[in-house]
C-alpha positions in Angstrom: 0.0 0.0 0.0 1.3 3.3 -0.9 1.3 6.3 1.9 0.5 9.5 0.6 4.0 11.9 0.7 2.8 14.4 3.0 1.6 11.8 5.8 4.8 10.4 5.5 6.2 13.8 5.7 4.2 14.5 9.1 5.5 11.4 10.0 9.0 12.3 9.9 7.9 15.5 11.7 6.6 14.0 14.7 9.3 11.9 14.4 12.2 14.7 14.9 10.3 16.3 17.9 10.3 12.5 19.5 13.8 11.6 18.8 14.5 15.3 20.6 12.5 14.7 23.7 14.4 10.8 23.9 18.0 13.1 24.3 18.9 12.4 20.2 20.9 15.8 19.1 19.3 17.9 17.0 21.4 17.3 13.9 21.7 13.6 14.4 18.0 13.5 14.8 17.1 15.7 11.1 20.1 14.0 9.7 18.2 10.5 10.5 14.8 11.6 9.7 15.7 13.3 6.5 17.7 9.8 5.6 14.7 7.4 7.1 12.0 9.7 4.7 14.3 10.1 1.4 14.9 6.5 1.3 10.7 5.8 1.8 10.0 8.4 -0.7 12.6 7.5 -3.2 14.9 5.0 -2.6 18.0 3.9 -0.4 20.1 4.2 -3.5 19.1 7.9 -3.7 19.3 8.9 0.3 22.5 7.3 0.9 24.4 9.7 -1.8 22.4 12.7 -0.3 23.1 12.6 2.6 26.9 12.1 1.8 27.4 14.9 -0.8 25.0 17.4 1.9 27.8 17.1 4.9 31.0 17.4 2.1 28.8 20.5 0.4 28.0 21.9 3.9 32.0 21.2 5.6 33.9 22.6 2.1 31.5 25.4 1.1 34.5 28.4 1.4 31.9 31.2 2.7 30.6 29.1 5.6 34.5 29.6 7.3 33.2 32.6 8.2 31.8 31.3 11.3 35.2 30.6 13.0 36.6 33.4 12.2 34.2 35.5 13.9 34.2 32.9 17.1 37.9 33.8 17.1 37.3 36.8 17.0 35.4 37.1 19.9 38.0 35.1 21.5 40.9 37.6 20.9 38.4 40.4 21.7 38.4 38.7 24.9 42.0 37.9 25.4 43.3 41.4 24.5 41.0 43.2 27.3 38.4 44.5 25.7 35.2 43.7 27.4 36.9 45.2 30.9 37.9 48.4 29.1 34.7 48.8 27.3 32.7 48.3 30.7 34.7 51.1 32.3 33.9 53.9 29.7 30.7 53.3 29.7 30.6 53.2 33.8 31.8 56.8 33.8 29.7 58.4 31.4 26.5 56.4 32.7 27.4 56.0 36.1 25.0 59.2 37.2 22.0 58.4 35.0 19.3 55.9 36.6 20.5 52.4 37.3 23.8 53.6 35.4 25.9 50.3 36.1 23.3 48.6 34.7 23.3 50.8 31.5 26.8 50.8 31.4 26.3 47.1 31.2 24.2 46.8 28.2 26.0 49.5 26.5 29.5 47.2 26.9 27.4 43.8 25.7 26.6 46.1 23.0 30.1 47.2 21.9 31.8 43.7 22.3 28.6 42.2 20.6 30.6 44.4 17.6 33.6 42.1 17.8 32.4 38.6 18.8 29.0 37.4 17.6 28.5 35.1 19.7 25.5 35.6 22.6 26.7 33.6 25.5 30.6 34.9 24.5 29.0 38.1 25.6 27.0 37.4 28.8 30.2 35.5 30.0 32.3 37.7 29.4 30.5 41.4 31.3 29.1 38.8 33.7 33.0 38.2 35.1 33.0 42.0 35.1 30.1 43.7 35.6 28.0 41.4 38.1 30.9 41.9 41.0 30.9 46.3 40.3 27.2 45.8 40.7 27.1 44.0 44.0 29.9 46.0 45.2 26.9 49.6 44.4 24.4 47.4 46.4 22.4 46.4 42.9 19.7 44.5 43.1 20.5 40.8 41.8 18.2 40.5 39.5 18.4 44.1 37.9 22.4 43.2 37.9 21.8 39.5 36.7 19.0 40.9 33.6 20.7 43.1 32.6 23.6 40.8 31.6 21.6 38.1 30.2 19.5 40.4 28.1 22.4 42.5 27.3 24.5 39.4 25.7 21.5 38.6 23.3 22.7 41.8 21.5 25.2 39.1 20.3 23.0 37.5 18.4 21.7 40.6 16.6 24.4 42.9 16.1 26.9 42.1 13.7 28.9 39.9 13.6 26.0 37.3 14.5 26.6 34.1 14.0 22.6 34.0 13.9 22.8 35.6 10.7 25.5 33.4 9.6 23.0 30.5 9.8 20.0 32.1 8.7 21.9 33.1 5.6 23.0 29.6 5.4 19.8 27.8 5.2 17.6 30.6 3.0 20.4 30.8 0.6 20.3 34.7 1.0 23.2 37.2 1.0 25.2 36.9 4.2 26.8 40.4 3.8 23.0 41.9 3.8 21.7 40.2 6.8 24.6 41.4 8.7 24.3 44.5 8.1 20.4 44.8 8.2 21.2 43.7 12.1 22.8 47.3 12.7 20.1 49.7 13.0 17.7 47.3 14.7 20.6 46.1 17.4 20.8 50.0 17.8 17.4 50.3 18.8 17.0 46.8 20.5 20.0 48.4 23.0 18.2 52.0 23.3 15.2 49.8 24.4 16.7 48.0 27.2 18.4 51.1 28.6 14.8 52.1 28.6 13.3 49.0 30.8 16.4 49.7 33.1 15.7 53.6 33.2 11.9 52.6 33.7 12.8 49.9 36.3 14.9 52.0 38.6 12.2 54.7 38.3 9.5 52.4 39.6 11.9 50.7 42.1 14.5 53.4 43.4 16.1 50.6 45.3 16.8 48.6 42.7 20.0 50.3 42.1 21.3 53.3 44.4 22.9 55.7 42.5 26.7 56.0 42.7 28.4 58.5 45.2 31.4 58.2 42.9 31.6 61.7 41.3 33.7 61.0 37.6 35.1 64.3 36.4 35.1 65.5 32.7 39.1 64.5 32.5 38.2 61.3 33.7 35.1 60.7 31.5 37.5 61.5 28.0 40.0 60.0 29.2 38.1 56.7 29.4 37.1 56.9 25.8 40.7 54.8 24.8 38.7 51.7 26.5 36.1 51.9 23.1 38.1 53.2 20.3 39.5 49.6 19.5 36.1 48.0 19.2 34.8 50.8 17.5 37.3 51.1 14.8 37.4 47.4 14.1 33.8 47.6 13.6 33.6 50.0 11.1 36.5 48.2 9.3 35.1 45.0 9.4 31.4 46.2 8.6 32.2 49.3 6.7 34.0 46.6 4.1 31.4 44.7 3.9 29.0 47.4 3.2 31.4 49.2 0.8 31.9 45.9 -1.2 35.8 45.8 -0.3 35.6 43.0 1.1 33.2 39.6 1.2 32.0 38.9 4.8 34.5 36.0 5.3 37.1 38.3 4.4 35.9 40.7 7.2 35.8 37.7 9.3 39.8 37.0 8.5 40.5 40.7 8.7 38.9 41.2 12.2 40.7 38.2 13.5 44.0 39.3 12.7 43.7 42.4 14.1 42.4 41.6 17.4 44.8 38.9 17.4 48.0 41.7 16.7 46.2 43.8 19.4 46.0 41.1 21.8 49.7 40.2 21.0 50.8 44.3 21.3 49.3 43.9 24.6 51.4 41.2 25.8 47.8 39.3 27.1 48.0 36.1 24.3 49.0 33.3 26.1 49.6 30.1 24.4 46.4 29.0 26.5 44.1 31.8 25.4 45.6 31.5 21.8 44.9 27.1 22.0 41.4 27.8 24.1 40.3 30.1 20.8 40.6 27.9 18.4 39.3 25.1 20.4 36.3 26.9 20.6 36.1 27.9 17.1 36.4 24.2 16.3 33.9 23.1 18.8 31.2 25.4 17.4 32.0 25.6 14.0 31.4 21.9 13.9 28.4 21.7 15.7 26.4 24.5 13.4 27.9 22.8 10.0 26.6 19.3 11.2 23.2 21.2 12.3 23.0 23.1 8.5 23.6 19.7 7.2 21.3 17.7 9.1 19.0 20.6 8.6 19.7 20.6 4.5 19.1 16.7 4.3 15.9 17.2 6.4 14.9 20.0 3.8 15.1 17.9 1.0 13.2 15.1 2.5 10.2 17.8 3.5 10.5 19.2 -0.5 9.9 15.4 -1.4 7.0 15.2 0.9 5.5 18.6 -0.7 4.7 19.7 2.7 6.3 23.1 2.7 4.6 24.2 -1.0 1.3 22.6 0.1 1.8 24.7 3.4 3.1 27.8 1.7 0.1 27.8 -0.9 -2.2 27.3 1.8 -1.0 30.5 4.3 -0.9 32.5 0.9 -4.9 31.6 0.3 -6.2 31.9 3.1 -8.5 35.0 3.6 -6.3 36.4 6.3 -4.0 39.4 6.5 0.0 38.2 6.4 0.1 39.6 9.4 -1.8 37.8 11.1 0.1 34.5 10.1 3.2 36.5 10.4 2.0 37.3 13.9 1.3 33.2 15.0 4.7 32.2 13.4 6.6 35.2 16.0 4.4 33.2 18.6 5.4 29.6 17.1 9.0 30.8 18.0 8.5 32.3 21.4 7.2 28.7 22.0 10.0 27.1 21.2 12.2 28.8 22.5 11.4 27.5 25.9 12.5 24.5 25.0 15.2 24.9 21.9 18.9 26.5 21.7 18.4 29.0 19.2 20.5 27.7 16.6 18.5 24.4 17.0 15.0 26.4 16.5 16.3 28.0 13.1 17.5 24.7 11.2 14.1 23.0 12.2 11.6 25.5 11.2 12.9 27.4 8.6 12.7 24.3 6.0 8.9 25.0 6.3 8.4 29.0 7.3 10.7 30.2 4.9 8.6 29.1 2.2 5.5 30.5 3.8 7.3 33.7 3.9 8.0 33.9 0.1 5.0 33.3 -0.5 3.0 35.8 1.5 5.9 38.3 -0.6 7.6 39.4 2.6 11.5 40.5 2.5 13.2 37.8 3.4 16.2 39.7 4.8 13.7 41.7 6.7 11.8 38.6 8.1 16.3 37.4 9.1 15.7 40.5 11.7 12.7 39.3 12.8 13.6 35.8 13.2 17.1 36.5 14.8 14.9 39.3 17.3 12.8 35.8 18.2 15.8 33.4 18.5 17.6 36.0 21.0 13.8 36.1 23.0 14.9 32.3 23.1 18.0 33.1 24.7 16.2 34.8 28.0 12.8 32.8 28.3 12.4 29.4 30.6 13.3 27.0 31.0 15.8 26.3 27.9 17.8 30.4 28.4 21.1 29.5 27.4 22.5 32.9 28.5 20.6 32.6 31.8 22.4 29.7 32.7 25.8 31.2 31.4 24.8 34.1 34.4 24.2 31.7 36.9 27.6 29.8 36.2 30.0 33.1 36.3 27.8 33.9 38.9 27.0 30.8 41.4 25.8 33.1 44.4 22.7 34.5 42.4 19.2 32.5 42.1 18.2 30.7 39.1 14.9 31.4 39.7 16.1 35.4 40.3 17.7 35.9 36.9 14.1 34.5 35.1 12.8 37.1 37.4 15.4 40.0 36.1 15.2 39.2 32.1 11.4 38.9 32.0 11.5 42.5 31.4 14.0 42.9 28.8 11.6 40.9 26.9 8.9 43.3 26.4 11.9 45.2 24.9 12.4 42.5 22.2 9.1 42.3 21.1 8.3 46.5 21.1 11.1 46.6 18.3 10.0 43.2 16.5 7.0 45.4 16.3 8.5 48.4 15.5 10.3 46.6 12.6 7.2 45.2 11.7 5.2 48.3 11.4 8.2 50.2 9.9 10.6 47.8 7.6 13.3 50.2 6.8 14.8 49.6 9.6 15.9 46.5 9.2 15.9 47.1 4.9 17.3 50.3 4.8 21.2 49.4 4.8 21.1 46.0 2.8 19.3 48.1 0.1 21.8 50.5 0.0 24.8 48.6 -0.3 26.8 48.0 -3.4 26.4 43.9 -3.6 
């Protein structure tokens, strides 16, 4: 007896979501899948070859090294002393303003966000330094705590993101215009969550005492040296790309060299450091390559199956603004990401929204903002936050339970600008249309 394609295809759906719950990794578990439902709808002959030629496509495709070289970055960025110096600039310019340390906080996730692109890099790293000048002010621990978790999402949106990487990966869309469409709205995501802090500390005075510490004019320029690296480096690395000097895995190569001579000019690159960067690079290069993979062969199983064109045809008839379904897929994601990394999330639903969003004519570099604004909502919700756990380990005295407490507001923050982006695309279009290529 013959089973229709798409119940076979549901199959294989219900499939992945069971192999995840039984503790199968997420790329292992599409990889399988994908294998198990190309050789049902096809043959063995057919899925044995695919599945082969997707992981040599995916591991030798030159563009796709641009994800260690911006890992390494961040590595470097952290080697040389940059978060440390960033975070003390911004202390003595925000210091006075409302729940200042906190500010100061975001504002450094923001700026080494510019050099890393990598979410729980950044929580990690401002936690070490941040979280300890907080308690020392009398902060509130979960003010202190939010403000880091919620601040090292900007990782995710503000190039170099790693998000974007991926997103360009899968969609087959122009990795140079995603990263750069992440500017404007990782501007505004960061002038939003100084705005929950300001409106926190206005509702809750206590919540973070304002510094006695008077910083003098002198002082305050003379801290500016702490953010000039960062700064330039980003506007090399981002200005090429937009310019059209340079391709974004040149950018990658450029950035890491530099930070790499800065951190070597510095005299803080250690054989350790050096070794523990590329470790890391390794370690997550491989495991987003074997997810694209796994991802890819699942894909191509699903197109067999016909269930993303039937899917797509269907959202694109039905009587309904876009919106609306635009709207219930934001909500599909803040779903999972209670329970998905957001890397994971990404690769598994994009085989099947992606085509949905074609079809109802949206940008698809302006729906990579809004998906990347979702998977960094993932980041901070329960019970799956990966940079809510990365807090609680630099910072073992603090609560699980009160970090959930502390990022829960930041999250009204992420979803004001996915509106905002919503309601007013330019923000997120503006720069990738301008560019040169």
């Amino acid at each position: 007896m013959m089973i229709d394609p798409v119940t076979i295809g549901v199959i294989g759906t219900i499939a992945v979501f069971v192999l995840l719950f039984l503790g199968m990794p997420i790329a292992f578990a599409l990889m399988l899948v994908g294998f198990s439902g190309i050789s049902m709808l096809a043959s063995v002959d057919a899925a044995l070859p695919k599945v082969a030629s997707t992981v040599w496509e995916v591991s030798s495709f030159y563009p796709y090294t641009v994800i260690p070289l911006f890992i390494v970055m961040g590595g470097f960025a952290s080697s040389s002393g940059l978060t440390s110096e960033m975070y003390g600039t911004f202390d003595k310019w925000m210091r006075r303003l409302p729940g200042g340390l906190a500010i100061a906080t975001i504002g450094a996730c923001g700026g080494f966000s510019a050099v890393s692109g990598s979410s729980v890099a950044t929580a990690a790293a401002m936690g070490t330094v941040a979280l300890p000048e907080m308690k020392r002010f009398n902060y509130k621990s979960s003010l202190a705590a939010g403000s880091v978790a919620a601040g090292g999402t900007l990782g995710f949106l503000i190039p170099p993101s790693i998000g974007f990487v991926v997103y360009g990966m899968i969609t087959e869309q122009s990795i140079g215009k995603l990263l750069v469409a992440g500017m404007l709205p990782g501007v505004v995501l960061g002038l939003a969550y100084v705005g929950i802090v300001i409106a926190w500390v206005k509702m809750y005075p206590d919540a973070a005492p304002t510094s006695p510490e008077r910083v003098t004019w002198a002082e305050k320029f003379a801290s500016l040296k702490g953010v000039w690296e960062p700064l330039v480096l980003f506007m090399v690395v981002m200005g090429g790309i937009y310019a059209g000097f340079f391709t974004p895995t040149e950018a990658g190569a450029v950035g890491a060299t530099v930070l790499f001579l800065v951190a070597l000019i510095k005299r803080r690159l250690s054989w350790q450091v050096l070794i523990g960067a590329l470790i890391e690079s390794v370690r997550i290069s491989v495991m987003v390559l074997f997810l694209v993979a796994g991802a890819n062969v699942f894909s191509y199983f699903l197109a067999l199956s016909t269930i993303p064109t039937q899917v797509a045809g269907w959202a694109a008839s039905l009587d309904v603004s876009p919106y609306l379904i635009h709207t219930v897929i934001i909500l599909i994601y803040l779903f999972l990401g209670c329970f998905l990394d957001a890397i994971s999330m990404m690769v598994l639903t994009l085989p099947v929204i992606y085509p949905i969003i074609t079809a109802l004519h949206f940008d698809p570099i302006w729906f990579g903002v809004i998906a990347v604004l979702m998977m960094e909502a993932g980041l901070i919700t329960p019970p799956m936050g990966l940079n809510i756990f990365t807090v609680a380990g630099v910072s073992p005295d603090i609560k699980l339970e009160t970090i959930f407490k502390g990022v829960a507001p930041f999250l009204l923050a992420i979803f004001f600008v996915a509106f905002l982006i919503t309601v007013i695309p330019g923000i997120a279009t503006l720069l990738p249309n301008m560019m040169t290529r």
